[in-house]
ZAVEX-60383 format. One record per atom (N, C-alpha, C, CB): residue number from 0; residue in one letter; atom name; x negated, y negated, z. Coordinates in steps of 0.1 Angstrom, whole numbers. Glycine has a CB too. Layout:
k:NUM; r:a; a:CA; east:X; north:Y; up:Z
...
//
This chain:
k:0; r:x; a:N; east:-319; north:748; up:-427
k:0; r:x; a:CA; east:-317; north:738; up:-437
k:0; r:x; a:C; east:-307; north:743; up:-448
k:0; r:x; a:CB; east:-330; north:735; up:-444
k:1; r:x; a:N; east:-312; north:760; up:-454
k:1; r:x; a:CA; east:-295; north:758; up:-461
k:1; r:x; a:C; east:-287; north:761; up:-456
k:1; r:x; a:CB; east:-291; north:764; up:-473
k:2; r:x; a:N; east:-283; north:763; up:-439
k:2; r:x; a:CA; east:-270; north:760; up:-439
k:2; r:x; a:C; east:-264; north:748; up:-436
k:2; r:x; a:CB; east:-264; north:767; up:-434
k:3; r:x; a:N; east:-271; north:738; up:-429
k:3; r:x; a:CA; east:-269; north:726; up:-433
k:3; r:x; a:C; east:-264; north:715; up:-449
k:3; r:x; a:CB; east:-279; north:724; up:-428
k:4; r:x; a:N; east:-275; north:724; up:-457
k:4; r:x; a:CA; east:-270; north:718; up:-472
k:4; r:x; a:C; east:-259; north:723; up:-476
k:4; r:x; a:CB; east:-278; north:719; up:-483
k:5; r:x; a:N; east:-253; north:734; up:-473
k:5; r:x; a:CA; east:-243; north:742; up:-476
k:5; r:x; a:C; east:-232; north:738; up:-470
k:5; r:x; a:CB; east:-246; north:754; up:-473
k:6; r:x; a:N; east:-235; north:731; up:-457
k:6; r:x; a:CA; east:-217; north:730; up:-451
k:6; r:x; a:C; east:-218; north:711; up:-457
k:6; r:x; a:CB; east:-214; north:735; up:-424
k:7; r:x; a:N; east:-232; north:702; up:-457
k:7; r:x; a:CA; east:-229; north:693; up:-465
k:7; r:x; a:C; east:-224; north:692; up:-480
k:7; r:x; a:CB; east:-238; north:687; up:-464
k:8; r:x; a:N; east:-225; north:700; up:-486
k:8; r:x; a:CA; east:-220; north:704; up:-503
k:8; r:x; a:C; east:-202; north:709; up:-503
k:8; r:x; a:CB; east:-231; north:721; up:-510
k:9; r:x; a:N; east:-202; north:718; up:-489
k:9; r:x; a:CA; east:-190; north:719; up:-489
k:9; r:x; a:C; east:-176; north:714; up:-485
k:9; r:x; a:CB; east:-191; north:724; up:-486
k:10; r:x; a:N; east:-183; north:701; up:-474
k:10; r:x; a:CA; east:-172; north:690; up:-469
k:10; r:x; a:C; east:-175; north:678; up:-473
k:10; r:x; a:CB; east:-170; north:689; up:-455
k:11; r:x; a:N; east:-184; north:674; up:-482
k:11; r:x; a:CA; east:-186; north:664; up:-488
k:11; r:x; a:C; east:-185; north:662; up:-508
k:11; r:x; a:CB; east:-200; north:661; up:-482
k:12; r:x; a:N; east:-187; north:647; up:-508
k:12; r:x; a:CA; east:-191; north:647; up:-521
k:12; r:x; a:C; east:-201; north:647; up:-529
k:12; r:x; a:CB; east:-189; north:641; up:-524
k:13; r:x; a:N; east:-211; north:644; up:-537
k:13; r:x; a:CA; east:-225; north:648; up:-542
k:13; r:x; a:C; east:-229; north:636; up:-540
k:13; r:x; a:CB; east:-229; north:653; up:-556
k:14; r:x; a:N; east:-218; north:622; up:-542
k:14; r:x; a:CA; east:-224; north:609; up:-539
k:14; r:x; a:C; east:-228; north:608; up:-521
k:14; r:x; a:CB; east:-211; north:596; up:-544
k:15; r:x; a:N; east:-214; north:616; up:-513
k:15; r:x; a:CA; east:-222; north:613; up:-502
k:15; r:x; a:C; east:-232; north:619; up:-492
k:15; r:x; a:CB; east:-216; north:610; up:-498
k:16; r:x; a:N; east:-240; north:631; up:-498
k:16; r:x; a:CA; east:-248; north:638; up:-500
k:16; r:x; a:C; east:-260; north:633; up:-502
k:16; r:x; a:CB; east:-245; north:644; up:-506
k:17; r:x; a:N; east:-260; north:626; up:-510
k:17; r:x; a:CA; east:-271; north:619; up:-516
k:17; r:x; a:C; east:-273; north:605; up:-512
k:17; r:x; a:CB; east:-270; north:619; up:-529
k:18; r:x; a:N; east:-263; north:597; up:-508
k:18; r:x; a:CA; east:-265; north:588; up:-496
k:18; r:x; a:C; east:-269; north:593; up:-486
k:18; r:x; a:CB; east:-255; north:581; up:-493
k:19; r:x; a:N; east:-263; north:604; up:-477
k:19; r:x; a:CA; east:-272; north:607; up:-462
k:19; r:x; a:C; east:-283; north:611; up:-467
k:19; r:x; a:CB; east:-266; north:618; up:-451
k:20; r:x; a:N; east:-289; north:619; up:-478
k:20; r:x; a:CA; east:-303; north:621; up:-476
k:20; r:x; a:C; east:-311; north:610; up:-481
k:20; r:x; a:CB; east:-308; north:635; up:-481
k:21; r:x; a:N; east:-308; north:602; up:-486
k:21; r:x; a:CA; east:-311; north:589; up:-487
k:21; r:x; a:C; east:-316; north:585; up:-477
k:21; r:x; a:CB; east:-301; north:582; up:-491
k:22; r:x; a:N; east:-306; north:580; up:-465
k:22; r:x; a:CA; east:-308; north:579; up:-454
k:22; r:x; a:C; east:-318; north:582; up:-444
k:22; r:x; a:CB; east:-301; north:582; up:-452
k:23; r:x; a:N; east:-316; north:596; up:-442
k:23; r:x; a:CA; east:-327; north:603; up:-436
k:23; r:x; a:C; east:-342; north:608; up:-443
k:23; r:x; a:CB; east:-320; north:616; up:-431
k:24; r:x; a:N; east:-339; north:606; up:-453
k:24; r:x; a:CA; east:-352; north:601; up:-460
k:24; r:x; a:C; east:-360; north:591; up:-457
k:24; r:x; a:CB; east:-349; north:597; up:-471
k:25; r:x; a:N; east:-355; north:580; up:-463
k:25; r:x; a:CA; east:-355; north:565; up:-462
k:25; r:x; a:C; east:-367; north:565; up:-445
k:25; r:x; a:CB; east:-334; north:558; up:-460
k:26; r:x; a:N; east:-357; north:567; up:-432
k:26; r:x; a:CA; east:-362; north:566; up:-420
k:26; r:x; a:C; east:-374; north:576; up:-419
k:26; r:x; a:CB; east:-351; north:567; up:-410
k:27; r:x; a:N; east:-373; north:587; up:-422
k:27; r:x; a:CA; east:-385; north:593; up:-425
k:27; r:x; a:C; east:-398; north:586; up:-429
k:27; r:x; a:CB; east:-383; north:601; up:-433
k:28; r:x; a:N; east:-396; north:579; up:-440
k:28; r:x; a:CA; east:-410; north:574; up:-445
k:28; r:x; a:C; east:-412; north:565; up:-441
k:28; r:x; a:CB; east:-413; north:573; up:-456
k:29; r:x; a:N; east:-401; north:551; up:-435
k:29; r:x; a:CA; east:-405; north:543; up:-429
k:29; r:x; a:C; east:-409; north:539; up:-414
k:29; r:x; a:CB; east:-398; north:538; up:-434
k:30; r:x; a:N; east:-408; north:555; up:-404
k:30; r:x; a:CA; east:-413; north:557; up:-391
k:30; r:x; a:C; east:-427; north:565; up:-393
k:30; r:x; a:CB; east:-402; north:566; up:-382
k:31; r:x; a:N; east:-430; north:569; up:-412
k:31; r:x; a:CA; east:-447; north:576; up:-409
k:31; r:x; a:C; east:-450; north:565; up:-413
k:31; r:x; a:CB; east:-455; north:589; up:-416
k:32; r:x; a:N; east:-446; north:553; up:-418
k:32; r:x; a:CA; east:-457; north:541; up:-424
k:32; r:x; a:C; east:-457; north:536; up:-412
k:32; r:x; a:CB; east:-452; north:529; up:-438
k:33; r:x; a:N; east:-448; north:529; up:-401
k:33; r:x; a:CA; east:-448; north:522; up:-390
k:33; r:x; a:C; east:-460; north:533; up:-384
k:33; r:x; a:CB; east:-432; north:519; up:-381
k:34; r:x; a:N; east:-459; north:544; up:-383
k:34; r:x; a:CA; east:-468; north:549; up:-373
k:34; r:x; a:C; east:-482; north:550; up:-379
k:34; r:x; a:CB; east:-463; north:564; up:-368
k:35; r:x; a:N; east:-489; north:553; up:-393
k:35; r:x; a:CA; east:-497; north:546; up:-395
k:35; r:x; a:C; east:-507; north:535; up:-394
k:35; r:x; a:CB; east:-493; north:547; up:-398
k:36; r:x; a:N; east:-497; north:526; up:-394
k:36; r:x; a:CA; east:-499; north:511; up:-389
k:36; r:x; a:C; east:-501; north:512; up:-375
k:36; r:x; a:CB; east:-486; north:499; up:-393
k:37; r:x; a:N; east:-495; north:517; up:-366
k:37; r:x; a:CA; east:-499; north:518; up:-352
k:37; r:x; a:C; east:-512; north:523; up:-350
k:37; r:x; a:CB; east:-489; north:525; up:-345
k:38; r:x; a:N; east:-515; north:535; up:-357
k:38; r:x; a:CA; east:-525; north:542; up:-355
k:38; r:x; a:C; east:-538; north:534; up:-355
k:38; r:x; a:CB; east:-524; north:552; up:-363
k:39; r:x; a:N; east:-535; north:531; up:-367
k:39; r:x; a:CA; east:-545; north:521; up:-370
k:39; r:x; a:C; east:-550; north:509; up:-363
k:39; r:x; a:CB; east:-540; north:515; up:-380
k:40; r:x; a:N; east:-539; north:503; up:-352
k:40; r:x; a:CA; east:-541; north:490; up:-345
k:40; r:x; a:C; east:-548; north:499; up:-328
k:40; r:x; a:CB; east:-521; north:479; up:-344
k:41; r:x; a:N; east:-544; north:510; up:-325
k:41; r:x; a:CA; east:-547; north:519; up:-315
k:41; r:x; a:C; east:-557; north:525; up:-316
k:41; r:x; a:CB; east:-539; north:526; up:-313
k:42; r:x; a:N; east:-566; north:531; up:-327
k:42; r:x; a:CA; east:-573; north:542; up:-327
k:42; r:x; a:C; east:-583; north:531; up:-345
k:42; r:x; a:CB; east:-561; north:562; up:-327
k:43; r:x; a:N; east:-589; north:522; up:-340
k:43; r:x; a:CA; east:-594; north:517; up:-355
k:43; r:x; a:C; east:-608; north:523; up:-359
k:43; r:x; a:CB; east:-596; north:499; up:-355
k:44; r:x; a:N; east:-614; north:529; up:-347
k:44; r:x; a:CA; east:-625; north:533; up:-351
k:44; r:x; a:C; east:-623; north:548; up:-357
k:44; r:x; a:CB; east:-634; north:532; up:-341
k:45; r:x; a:N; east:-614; north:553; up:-357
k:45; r:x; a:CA; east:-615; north:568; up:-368
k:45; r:x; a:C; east:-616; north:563; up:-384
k:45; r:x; a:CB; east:-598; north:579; up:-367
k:46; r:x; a:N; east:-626; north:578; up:-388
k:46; r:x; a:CA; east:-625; north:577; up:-400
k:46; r:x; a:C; east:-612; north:577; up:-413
k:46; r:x; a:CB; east:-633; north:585; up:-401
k:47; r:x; a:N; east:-611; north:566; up:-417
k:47; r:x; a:CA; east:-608; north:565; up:-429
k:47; r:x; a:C; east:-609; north:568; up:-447
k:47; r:x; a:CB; east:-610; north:558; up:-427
k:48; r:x; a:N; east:-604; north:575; up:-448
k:48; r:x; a:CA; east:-608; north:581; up:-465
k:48; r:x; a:C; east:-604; north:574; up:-473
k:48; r:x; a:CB; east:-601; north:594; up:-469
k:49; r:x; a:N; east:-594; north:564; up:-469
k:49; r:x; a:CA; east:-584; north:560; up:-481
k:49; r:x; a:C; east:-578; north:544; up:-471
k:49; r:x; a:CB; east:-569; north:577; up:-486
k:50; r:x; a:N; east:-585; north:533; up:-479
k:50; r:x; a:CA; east:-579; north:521; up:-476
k:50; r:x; a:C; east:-570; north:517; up:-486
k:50; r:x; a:CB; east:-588; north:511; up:-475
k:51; r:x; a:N; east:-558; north:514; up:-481
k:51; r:x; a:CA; east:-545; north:503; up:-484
k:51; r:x; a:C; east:-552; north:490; up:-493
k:51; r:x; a:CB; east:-537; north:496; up:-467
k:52; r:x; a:N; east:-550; north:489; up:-507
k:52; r:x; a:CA; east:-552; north:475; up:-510
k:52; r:x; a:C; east:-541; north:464; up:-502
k:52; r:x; a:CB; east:-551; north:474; up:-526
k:53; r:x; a:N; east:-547; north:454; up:-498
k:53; r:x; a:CA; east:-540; north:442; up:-495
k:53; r:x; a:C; east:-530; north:445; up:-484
k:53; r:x; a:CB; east:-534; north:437; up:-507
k:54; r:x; a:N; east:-538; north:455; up:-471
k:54; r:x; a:CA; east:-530; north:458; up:-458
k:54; r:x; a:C; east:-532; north:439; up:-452
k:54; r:x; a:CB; east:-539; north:474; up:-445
k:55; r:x; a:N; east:-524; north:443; up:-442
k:55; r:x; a:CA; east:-511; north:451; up:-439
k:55; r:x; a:C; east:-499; north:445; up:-450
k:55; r:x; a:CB; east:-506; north:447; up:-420
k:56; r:x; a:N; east:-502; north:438; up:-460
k:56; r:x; a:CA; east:-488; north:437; up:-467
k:56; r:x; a:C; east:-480; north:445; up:-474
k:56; r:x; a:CB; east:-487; north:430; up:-474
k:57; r:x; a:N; east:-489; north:453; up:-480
k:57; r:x; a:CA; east:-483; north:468; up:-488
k:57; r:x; a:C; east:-473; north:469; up:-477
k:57; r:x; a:CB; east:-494; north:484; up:-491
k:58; r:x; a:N; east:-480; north:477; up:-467
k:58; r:x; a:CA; east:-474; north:487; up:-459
k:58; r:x; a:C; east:-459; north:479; up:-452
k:58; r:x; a:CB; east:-486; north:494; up:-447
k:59; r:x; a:N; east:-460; north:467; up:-450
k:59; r:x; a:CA; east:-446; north:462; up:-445
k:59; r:x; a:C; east:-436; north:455; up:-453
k:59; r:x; a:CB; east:-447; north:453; up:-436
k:60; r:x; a:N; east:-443; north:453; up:-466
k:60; r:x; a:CA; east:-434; north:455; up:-481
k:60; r:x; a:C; east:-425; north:463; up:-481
k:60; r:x; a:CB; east:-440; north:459; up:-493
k:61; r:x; a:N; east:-433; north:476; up:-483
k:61; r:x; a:CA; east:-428; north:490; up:-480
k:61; r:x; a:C; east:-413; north:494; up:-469
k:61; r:x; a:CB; east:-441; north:497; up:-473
k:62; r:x; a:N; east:-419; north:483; up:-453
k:62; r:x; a:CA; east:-408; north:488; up:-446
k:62; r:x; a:C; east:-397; north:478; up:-446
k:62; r:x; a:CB; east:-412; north:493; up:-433
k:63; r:x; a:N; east:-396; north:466; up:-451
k:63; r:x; a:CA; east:-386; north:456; up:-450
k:63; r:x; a:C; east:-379; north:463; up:-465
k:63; r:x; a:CB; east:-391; north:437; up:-449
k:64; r:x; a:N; east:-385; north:468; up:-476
k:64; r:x; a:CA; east:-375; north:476; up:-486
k:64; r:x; a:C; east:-371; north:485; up:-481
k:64; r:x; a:CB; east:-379; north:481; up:-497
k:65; r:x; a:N; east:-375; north:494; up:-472
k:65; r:x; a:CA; east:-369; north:507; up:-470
k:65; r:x; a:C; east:-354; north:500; up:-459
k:65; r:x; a:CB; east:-384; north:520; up:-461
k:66; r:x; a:N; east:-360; north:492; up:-452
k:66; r:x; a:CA; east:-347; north:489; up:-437
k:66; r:x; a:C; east:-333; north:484; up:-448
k:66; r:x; a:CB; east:-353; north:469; up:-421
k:67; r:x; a:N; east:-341; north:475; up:-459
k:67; r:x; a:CA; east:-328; north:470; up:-470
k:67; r:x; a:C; east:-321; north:479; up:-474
k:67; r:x; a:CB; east:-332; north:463; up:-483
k:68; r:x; a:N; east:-328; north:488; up:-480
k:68; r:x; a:CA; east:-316; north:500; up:-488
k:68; r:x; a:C; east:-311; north:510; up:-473
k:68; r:x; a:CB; east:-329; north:515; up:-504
k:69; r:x; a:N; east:-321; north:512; up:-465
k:69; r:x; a:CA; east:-309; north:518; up:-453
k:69; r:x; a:C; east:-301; north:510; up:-448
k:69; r:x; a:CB; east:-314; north:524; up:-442
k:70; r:x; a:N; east:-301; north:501; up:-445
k:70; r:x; a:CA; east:-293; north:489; up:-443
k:70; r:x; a:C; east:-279; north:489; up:-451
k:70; r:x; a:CB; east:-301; north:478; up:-447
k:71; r:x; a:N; east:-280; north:487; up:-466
k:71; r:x; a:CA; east:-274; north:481; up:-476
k:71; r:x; a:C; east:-267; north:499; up:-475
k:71; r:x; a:CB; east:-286; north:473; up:-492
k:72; r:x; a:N; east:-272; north:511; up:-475
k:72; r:x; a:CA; east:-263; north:524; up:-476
k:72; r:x; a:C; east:-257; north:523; up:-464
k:72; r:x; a:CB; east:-271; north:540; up:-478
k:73; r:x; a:N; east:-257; north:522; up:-452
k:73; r:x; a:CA; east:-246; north:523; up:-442
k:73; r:x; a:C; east:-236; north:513; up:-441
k:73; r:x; a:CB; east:-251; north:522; up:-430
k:74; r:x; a:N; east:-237; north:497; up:-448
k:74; r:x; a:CA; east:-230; north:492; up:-454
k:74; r:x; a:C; east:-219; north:492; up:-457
k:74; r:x; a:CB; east:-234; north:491; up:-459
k:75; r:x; a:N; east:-223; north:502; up:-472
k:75; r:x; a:CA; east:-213; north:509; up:-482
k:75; r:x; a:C; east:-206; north:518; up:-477
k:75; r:x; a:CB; east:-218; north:516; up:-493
k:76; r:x; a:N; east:-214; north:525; up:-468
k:76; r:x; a:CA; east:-208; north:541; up:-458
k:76; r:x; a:C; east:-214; north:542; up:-446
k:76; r:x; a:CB; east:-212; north:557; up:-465
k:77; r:x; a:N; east:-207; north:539; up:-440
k:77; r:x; a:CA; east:-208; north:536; up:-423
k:77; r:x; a:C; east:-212; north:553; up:-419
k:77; r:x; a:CB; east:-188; north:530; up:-413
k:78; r:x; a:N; east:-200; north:561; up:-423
k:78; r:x; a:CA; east:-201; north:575; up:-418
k:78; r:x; a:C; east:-221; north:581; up:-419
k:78; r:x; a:CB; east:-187; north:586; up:-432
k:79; r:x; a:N; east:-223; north:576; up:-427
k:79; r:x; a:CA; east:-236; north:584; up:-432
k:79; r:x; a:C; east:-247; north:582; up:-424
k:79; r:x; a:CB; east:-240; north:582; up:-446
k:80; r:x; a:N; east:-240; north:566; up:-413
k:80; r:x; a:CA; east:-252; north:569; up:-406
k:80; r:x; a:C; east:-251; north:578; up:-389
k:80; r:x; a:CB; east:-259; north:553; up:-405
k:81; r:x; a:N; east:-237; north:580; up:-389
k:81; r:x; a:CA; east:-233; north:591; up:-378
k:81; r:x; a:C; east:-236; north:599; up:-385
k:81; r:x; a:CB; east:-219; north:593; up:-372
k:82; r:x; a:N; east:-236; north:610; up:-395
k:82; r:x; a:CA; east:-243; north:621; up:-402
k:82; r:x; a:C; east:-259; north:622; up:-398
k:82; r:x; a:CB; east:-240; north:619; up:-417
k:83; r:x; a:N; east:-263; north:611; up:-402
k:83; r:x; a:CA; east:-281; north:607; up:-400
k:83; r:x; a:C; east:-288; north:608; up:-388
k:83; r:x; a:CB; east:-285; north:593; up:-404
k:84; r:x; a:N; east:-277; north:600; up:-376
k:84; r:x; a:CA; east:-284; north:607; up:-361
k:84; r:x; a:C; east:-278; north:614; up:-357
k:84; r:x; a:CB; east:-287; north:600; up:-349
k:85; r:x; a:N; east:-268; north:619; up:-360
k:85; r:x; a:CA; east:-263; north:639; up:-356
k:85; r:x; a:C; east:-279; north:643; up:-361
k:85; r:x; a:CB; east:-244; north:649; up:-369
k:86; r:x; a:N; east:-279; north:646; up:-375
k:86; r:x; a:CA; east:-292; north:654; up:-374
k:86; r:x; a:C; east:-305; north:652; up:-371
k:86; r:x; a:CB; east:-294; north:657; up:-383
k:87; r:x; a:N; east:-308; north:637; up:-368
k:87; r:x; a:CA; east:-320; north:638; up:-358
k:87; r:x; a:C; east:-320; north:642; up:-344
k:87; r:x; a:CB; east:-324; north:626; up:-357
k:88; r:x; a:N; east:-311; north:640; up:-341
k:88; r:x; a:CA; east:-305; north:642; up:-326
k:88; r:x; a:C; east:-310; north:659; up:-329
k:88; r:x; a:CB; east:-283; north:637; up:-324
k:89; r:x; a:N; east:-301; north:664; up:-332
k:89; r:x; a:CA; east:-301; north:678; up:-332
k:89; r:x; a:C; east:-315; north:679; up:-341
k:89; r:x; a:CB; east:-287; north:685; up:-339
k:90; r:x; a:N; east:-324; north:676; up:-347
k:90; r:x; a:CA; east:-336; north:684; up:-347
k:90; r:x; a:C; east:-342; north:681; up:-339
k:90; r:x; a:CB; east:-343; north:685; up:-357
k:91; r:x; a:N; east:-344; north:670; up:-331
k:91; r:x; a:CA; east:-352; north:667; up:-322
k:91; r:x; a:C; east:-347; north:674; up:-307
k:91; r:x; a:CB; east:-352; north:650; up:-323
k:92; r:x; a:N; east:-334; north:679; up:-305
k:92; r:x; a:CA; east:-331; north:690; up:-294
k:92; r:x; a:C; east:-337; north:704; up:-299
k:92; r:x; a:CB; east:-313; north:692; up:-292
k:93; r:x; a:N; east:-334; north:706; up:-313
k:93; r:x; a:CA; east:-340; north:720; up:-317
k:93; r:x; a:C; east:-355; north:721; up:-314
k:93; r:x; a:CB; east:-338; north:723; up:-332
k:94; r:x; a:N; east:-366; north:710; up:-317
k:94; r:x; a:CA; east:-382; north:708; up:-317
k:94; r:x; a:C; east:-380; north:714; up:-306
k:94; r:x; a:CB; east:-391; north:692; up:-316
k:95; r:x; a:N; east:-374; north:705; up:-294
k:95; r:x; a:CA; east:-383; north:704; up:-277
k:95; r:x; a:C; east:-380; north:715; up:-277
k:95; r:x; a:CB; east:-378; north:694; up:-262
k:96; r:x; a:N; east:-364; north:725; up:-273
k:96; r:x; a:CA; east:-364; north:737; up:-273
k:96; r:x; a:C; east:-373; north:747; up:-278
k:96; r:x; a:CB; east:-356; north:739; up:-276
k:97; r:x; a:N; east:-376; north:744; up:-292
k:97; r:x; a:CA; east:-388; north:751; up:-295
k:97; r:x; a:C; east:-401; north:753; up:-288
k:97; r:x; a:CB; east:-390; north:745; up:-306
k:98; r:x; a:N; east:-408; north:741; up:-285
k:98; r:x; a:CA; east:-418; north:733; up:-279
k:98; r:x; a:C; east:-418; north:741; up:-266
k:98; r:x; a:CB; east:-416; north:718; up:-279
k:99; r:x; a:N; east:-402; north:748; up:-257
k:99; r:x; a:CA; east:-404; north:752; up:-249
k:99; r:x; a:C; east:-405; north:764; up:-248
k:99; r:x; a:CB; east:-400; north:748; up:-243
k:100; r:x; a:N; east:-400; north:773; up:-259
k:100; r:x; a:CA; east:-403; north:785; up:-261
k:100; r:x; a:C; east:-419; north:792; up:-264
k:100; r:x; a:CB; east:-395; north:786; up:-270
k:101; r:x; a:N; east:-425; north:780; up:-271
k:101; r:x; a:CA; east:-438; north:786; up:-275
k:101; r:x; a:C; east:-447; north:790; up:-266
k:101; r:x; a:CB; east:-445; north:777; up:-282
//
């Protein structure tokens, strides 16, 4: 990770820095809320600690804002979302490799 933030600080700007992690942010939280919600429709009999007021609307509030602002940032900057699946791409080759080392 810091040399990733390091070679992003070094060939970029801070605005567009902060749009890609925006980005990969953004899809981060809006693939653990979708998976959530799956879980939930798949597996309903596990215990629950903590109910959602006024599901399922919160939670897809949540993901039609999140798709808007990722949406609305690749928009403005196309590039950031080739930045965004380069690095999923590549952590998700690094995981499996991992996954096969263990």
């Amino acid at each position: 990770q810091l040399a990733l933030a390091l070679l992003l600080i070094a060939t970029s700007t801070f605005e567009q820095v902060v749009a890609y992690a925006g980005v990969v942010l953004n899809l981060m939280n809006l693939l653990a809320v979708l998976g959530v919600m799956r879980l939930r429709r798949t597996a309903p009999d596990l215990p629950r600690p903590f109910r959602v007021p006024l599901y399922p609307m919160v939670p897809l509030g949540f993901a039609a804002i999140s798709c808007w602002m990722i949406g609305f940032t690749i928009s403005q900057r196309p590039g950031v979302l080739l930045s965004a699946v380069g690095t999923l791409v590549l952590g998700t080759v690094l995981h499996r490799v991992a996954g096969r080392a263990a």
